[in-house]
C-alpha positions as a Markdown table, in Angstrom:
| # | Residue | x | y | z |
|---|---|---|---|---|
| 1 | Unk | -1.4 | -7.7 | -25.6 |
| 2 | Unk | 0.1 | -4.3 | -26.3 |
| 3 | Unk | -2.7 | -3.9 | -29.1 |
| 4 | Unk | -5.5 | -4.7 | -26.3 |
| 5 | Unk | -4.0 | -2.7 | -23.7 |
| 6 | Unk | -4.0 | 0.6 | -26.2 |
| 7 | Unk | -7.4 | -0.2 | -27.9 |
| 8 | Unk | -9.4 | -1.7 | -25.4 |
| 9 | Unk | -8.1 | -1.7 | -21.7 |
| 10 | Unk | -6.9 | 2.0 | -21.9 |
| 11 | Unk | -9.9 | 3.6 | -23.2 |
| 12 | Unk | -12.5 | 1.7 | -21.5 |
| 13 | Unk | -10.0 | 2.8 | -18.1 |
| 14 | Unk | -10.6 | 6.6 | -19.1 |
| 15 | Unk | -14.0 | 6.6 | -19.9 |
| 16 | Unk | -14.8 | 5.0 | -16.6 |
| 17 | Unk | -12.4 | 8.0 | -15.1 |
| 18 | Unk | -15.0 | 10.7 | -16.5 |
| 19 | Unk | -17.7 | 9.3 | -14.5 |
| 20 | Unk | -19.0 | 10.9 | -11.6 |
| 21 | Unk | -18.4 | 8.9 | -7.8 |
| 22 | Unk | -22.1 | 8.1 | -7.7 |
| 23 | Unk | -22.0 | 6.2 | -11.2 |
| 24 | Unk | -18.5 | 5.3 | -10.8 |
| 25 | Unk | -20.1 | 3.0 | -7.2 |
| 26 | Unk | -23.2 | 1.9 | -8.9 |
| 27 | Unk | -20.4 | 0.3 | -11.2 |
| 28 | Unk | -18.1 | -0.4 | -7.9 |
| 29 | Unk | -21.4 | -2.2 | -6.7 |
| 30 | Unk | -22.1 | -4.6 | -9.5 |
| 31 | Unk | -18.7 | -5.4 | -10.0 |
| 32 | Unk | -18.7 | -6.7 | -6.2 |
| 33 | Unk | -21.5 | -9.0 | -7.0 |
| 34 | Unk | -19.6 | -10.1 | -10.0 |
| 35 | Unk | -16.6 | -10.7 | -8.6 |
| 36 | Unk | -17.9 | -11.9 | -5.1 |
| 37 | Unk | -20.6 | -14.2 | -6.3 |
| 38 | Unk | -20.6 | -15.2 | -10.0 |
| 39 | Unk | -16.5 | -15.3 | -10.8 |
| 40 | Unk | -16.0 | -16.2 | -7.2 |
| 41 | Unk | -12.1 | -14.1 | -7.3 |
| 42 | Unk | -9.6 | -15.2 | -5.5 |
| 43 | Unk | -11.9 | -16.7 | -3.0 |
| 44 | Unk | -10.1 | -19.5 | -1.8 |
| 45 | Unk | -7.1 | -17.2 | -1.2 |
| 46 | Unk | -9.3 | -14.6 | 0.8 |
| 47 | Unk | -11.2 | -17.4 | 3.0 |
| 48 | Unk | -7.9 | -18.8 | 4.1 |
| 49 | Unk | -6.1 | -15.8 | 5.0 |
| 50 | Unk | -8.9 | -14.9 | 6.9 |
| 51 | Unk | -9.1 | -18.2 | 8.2 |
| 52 | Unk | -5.7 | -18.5 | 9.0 |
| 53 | Unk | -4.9 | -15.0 | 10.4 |
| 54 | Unk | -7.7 | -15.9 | 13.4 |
| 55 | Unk | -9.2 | -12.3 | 12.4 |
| 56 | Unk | -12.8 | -13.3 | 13.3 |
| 57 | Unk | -14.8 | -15.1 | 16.0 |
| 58 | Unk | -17.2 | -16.9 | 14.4 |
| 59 | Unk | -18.1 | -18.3 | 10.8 |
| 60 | Unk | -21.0 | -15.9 | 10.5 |
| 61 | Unk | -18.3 | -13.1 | 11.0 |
| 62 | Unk | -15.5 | -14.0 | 8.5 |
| 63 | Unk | -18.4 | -14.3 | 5.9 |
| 64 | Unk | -19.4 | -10.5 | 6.8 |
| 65 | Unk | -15.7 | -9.6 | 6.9 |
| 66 | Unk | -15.5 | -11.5 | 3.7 |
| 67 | Unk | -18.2 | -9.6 | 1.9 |
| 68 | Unk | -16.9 | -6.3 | 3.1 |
| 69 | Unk | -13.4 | -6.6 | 2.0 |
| 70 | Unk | -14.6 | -7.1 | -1.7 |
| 71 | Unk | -16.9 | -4.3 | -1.3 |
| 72 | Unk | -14.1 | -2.6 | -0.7 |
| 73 | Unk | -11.6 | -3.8 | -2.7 |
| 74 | Unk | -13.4 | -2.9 | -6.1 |
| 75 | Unk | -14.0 | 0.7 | -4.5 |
| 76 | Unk | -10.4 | 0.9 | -4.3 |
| 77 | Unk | -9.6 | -0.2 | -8.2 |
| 78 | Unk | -13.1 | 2.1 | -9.3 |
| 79 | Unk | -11.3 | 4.9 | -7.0 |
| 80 | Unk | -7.9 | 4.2 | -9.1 |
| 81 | Unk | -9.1 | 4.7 | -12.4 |
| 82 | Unk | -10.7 | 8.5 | -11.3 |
| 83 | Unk | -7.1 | 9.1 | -10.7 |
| 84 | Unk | -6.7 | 9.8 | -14.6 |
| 85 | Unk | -9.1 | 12.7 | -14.4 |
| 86 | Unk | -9.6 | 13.9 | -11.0 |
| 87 | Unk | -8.5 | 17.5 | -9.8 |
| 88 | Unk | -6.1 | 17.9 | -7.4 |
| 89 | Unk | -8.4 | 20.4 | -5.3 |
| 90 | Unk | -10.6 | 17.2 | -5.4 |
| 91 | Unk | -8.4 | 14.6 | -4.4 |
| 92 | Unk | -7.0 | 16.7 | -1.8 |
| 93 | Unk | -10.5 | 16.9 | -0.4 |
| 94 | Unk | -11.2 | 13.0 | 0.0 |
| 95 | Unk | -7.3 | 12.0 | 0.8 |
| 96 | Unk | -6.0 | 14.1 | 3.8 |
| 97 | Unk | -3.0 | 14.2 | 6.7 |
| 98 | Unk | -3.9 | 14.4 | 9.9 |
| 99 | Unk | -0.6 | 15.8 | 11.5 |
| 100 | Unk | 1.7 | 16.8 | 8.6 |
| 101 | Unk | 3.8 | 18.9 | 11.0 |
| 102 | Unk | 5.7 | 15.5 | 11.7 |
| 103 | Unk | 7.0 | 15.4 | 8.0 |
| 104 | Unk | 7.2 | 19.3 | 8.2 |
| 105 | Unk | 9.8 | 19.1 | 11.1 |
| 106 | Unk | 12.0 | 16.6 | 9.3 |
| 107 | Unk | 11.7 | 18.8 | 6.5 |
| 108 | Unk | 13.0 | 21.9 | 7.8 |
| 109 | Unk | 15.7 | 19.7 | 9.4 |
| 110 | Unk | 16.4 | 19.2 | 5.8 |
| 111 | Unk | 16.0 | 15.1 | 6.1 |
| 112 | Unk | 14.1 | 12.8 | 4.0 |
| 113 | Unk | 12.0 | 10.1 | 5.3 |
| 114 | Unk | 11.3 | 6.3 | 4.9 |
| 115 | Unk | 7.3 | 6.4 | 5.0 |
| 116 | Unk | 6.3 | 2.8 | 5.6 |
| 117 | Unk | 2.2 | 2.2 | 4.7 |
| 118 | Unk | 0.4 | -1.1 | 4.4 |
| 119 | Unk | -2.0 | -2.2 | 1.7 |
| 120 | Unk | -4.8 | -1.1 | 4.2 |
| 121 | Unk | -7.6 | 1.3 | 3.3 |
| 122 | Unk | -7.3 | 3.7 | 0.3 |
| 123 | Unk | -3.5 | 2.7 | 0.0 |
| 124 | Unk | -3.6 | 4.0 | -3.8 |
| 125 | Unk | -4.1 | 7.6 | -2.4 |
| 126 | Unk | -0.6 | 7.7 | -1.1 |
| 127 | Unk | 0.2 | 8.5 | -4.7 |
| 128 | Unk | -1.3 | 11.4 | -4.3 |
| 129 | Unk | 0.6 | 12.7 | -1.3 |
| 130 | Unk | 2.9 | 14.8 | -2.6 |
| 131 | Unk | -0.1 | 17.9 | -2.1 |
| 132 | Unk | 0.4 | 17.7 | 1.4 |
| 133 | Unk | 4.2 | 17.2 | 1.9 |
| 134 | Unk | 6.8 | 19.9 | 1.6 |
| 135 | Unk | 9.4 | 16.2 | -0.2 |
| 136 | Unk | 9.1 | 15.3 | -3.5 |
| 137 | Unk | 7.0 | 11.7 | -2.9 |
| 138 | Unk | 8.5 | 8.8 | -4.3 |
| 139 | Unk | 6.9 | 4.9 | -4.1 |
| 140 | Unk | 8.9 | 1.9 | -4.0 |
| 141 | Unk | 6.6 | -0.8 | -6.3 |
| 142 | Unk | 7.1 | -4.3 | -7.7 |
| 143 | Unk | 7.0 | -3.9 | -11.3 |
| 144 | Unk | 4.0 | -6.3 | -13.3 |
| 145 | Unk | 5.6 | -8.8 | -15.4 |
| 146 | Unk | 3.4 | -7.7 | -18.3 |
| 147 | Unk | 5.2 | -4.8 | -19.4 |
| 148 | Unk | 2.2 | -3.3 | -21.0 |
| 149 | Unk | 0.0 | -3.6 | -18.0 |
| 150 | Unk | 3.0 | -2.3 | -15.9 |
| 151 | Unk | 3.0 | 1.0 | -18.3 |
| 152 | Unk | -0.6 | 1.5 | -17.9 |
| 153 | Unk | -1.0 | 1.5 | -14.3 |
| 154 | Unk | 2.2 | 3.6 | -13.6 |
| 155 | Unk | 0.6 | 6.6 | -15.9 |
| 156 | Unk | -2.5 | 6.1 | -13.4 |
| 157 | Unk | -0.2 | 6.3 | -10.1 |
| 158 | Unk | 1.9 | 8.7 | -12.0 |
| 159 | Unk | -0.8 | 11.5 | -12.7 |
| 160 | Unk | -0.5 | 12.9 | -9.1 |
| 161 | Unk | 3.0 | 14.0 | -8.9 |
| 162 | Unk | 4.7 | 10.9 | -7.1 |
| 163 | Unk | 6.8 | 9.2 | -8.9 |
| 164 | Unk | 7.9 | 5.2 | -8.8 |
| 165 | Unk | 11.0 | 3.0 | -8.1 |
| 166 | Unk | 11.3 | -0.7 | -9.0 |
| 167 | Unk | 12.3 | -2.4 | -6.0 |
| 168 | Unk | 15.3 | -3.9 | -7.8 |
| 169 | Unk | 16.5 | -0.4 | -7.4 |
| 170 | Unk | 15.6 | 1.3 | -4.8 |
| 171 | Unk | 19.1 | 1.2 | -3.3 |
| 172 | Unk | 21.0 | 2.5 | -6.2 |
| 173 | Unk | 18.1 | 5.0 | -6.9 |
| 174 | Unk | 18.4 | 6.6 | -3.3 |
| 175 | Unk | 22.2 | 6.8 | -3.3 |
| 176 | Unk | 22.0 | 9.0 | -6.1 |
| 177 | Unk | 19.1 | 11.4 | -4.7 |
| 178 | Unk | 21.2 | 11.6 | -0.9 |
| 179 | Unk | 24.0 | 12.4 | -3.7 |
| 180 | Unk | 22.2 | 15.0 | -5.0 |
| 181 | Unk | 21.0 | 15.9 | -1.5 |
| 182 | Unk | 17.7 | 16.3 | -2.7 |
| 183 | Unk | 14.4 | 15.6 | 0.0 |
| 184 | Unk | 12.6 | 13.1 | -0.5 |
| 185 | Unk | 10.0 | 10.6 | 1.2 |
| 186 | Unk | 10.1 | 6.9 | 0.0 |
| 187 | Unk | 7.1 | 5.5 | 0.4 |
| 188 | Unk | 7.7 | 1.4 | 1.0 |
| 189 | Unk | 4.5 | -1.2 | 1.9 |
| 190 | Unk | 6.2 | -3.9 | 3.3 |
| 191 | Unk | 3.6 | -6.4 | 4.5 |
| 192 | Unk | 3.1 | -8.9 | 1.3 |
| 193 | Unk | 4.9 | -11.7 | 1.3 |
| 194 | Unk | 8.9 | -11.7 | 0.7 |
| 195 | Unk | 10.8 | -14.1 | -1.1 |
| 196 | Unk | 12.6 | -16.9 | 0.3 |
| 197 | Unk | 16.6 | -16.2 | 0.8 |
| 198 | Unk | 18.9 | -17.1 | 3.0 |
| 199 | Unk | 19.2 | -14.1 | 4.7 |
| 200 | Unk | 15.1 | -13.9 | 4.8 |
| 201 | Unk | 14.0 | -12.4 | 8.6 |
| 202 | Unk | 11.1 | -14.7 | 9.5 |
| 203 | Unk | 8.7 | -13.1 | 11.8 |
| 204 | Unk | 5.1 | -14.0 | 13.3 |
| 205 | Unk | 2.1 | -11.7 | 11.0 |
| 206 | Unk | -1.6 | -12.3 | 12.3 |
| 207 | Unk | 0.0 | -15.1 | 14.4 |
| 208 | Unk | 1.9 | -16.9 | 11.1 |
| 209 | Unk | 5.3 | -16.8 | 11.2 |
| 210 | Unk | 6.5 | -15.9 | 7.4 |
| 211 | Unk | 8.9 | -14.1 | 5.3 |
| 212 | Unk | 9.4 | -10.6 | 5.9 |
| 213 | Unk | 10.9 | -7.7 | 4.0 |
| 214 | Unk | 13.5 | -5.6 | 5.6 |
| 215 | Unk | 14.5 | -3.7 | 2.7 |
| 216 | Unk | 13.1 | 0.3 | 4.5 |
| 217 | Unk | 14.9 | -0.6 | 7.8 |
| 218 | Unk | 18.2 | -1.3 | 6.0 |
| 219 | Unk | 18.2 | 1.2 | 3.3 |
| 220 | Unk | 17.2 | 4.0 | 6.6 |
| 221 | Unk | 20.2 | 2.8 | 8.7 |
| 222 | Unk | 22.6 | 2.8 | 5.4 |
| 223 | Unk | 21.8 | 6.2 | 5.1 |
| 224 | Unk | 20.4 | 7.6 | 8.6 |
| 225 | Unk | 17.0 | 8.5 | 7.1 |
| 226 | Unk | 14.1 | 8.9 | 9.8 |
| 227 | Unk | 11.3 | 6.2 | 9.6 |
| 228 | Unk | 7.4 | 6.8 | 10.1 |
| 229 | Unk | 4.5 | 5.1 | 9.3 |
| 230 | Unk | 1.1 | 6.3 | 7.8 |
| 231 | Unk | -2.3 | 4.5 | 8.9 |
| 232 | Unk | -4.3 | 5.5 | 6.6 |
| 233 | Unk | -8.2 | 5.5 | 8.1 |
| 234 | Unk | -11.8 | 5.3 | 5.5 |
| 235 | Unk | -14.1 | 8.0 | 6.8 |
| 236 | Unk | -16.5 | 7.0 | 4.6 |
| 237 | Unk | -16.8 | 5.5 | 0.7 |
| 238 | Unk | -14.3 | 7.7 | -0.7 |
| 239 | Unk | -12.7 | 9.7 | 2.1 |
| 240 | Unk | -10.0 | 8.9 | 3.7 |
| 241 | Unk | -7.5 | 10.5 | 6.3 |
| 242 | Unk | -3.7 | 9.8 | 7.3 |
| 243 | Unk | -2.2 | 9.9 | 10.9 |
| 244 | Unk | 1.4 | 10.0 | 10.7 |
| 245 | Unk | 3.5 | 8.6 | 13.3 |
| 246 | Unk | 7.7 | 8.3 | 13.6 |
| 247 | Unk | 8.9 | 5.0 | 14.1 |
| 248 | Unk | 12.7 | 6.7 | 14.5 |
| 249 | Unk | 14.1 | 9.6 | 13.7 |
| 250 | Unk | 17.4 | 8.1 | 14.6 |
| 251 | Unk | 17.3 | 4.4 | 13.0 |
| 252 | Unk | 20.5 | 3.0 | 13.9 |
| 253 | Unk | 19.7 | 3.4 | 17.5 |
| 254 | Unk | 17.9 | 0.9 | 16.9 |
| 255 | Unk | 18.7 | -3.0 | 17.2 |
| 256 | Unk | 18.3 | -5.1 | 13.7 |
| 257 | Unk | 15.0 | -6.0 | 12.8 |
| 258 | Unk | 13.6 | -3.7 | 15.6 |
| 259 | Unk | 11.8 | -0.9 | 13.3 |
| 260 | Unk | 10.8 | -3.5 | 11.3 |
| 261 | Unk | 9.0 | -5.4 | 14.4 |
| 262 | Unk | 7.3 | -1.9 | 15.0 |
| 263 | Unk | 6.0 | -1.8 | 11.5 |
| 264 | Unk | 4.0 | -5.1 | 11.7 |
| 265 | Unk | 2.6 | -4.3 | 15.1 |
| 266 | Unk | 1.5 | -1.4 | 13.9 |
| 267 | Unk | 0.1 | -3.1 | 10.7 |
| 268 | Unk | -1.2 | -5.9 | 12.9 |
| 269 | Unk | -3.4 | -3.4 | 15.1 |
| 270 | Unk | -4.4 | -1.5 | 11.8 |
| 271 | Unk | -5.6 | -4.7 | 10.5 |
| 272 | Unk | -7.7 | -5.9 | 13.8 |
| 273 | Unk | -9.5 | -2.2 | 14.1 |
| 274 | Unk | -11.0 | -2.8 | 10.4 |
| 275 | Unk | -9.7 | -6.5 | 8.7 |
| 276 | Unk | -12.3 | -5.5 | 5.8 |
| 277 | Unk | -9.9 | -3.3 | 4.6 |
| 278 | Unk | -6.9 | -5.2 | 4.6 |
| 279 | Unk | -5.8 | -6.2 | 1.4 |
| 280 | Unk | -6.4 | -10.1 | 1.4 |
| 281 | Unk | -6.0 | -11.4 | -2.4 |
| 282 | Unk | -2.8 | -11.1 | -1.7 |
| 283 | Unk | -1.4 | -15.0 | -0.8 |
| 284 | Unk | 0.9 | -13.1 | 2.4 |
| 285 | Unk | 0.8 | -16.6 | 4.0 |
| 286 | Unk | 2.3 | -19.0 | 1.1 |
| 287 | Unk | 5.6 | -19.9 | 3.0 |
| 288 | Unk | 4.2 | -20.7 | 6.4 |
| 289 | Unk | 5.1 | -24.3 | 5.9 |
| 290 | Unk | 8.6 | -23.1 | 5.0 |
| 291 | Unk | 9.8 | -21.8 | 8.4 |
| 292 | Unk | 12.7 | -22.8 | 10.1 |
| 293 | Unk | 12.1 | -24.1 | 13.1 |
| 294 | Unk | 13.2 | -22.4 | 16.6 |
């Protein structure tokens, strides 16, 4: 696999970076049909989540959700590998922020944030963030358990200054930079699905109730870091802007699970205003049927 990722996967990855946007979409295009009609990806998975979630009206209207989301979806990836070679005066033209001055206040307050997104719109732009912030931009991921894979899409996030944390350790990771007392903003999408522990907070998404993580809420009251959340908006194929909004500058005034209630509202109403966007491959609703009762 190494030997395929090196040879094959990363070269064909950078060649398709050197293409300009209006190839780079023809090629977005065809691989929609391909994926969409011919291999038929993840389809079940994306027809019940829809399905599930209540997010259309009609038949006729999931279908055109449906279509839209993969149209979409393979922008994103197309979008992903012009990360390799893009400018940053480029980048910083089709991925802006709205209302910085909420993560300049915190800055000159000298405090880091917790900057919760969802896997809504141009999500992988957030790795380019660190233009418009005055903290160094770190994201919390879940590493691929194909290590070479893993490797060759952290050198894509990575070529935009942000950097990655495993989730396995975020904690110890942020200890050390509050340590340091360095400023930072952790970047955390918490709306896939979370494993099943016993200490699991169970919560109703899209009107499921399922597993949810809680990880940014804890680590922010451990260590009094404010929390806001980024919607992230498609102007139009390839443009996208960020409003920023706190959650809490002050998170332990806040009851448990509280901020993290916030988060999946706002999430939920991100999701209704465009569901095309919403990352559905993802199986979010798996452990519906594992829920313990009220």
């Amino acid at each position: 696999m190494k030997l395929v990722t090196y040879l094959i996967i990363y070269p064909a990855i950078l060649t398709i970076s050197y293409l300009p946007f209006r190839i780079l979409y023809f090629c977005s295009d065809i691989t929609y049909y391909l994926l969409y009609y011919v291999f038929r990806y993840r389809r079940k998975i994306v027809r019940f989540n829809l399905e599930i979630s209540k997010i259309s009206n009609s038949k006729k209207e999931l279908i055109e959700i449906e279509k839209k989301f993969y149209r979409h979806i393979t922008d994103v990836f197309f979008e992903m590998f012009k990360f390799f070679t893009i400018s940053p005066e480029e980048i910083q033209k089709r991925f802006v922020i709205e209302n910085r001055e909420v993560l300049d206040k915190l800055a000159k307050k000298n405090k880091s944030v917790v900057f919760m997104v969802a896997h809504h719109g141009g999500f992988e732009y957030f790795m380019s963030i660190g233009y418009h912030v005055p903290h160094h931009p770190f994201a919390v991921y879940t590493p691929l358990s194909n290590k070479y894979l893993d490797n060759l899409v952290k050198k894509i996030r990575l070529k935009h200054g942000a950097r990655l944390i495993s989730r396995y350790e975020t904690a110890t990771y942020i200890k050390n930079q509050i340590k340091e007392k360095n400023l930072f903003l952790y970047g955390m999408a918490a709306d896939q699905s979370a494993q099943i522990r016993s200490i699991t907070y169970w919560k109703a998404f899209l009107g499921v109730k399922v597993p949810v993580f809680t990880g940014s809420e804890r680590i922010a009251k451990a260590h009094d870091i404010p929390v806001a959340f980024g919607e992230i908006k498609k102007v139009k194929r390839g443009y996208y802007k960020v409003f920023v909004e706190m959650i809490s500058e002050y998170p332990n005034e806040y009851k448990d699970y509280e901020i993290t209630d916030i988060y999946l509202s706002k999430v939920e109403k991100q999701i209704k205003d465009h569901p095309e966007l919403y990352f559905w491959t993802h199986n979010r609703f798996k452990h519906k049927d594992k829920a313990p009762k009220d």
